[in-house]
C-alpha positions, 0 to 999 in steps of 0.5 A: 509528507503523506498528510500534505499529500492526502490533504491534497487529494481531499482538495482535488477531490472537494474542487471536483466536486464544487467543479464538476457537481457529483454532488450537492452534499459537501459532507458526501463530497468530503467523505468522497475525498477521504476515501480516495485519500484512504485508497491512494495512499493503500495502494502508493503504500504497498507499491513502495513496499514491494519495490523495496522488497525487491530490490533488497532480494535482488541485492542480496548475495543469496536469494537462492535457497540452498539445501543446508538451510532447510530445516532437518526432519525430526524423528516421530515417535511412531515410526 
């Protein structure tokens, strides 16, 4: 799914390109295409993983922590 969804940024992004004439290098206009790729998914990537994160911490019966849970405090051997 998201090789299609890349392959049809690099298109958008080469059409612009033949459209709009950033610029006259294809090879430029391809690597362009595959940065935007490259950042689209970045982002999509950590938006999605974020909102799962959430919605499992919002789901979840204790996402508060409670005393009993935090680690005990070790005696030193100086104290």
């Amino acid at each position: 799914m998201w090789k299609f969804f890349q392959t049809l940024i690099i298109a958008a992004v080469m059409c612009g390109n033949v459209y709009f004439k950033w610029t006259p290098n294809g090879y430029l206009a391809g690597l362009m295409g595959v940065a935007v790729a490259l950042i689209v998914t970045l982002t999509l990537n950590k938006l999605l993983d974020l909102l799962a994160r959430f919605r499992q911490r919002k789901h979840s019966p204790a996402h508060q922590i409670s005393t009993d849970t935090l680690p005990q405090r070790h005696r030193s051997l100086i104290s």
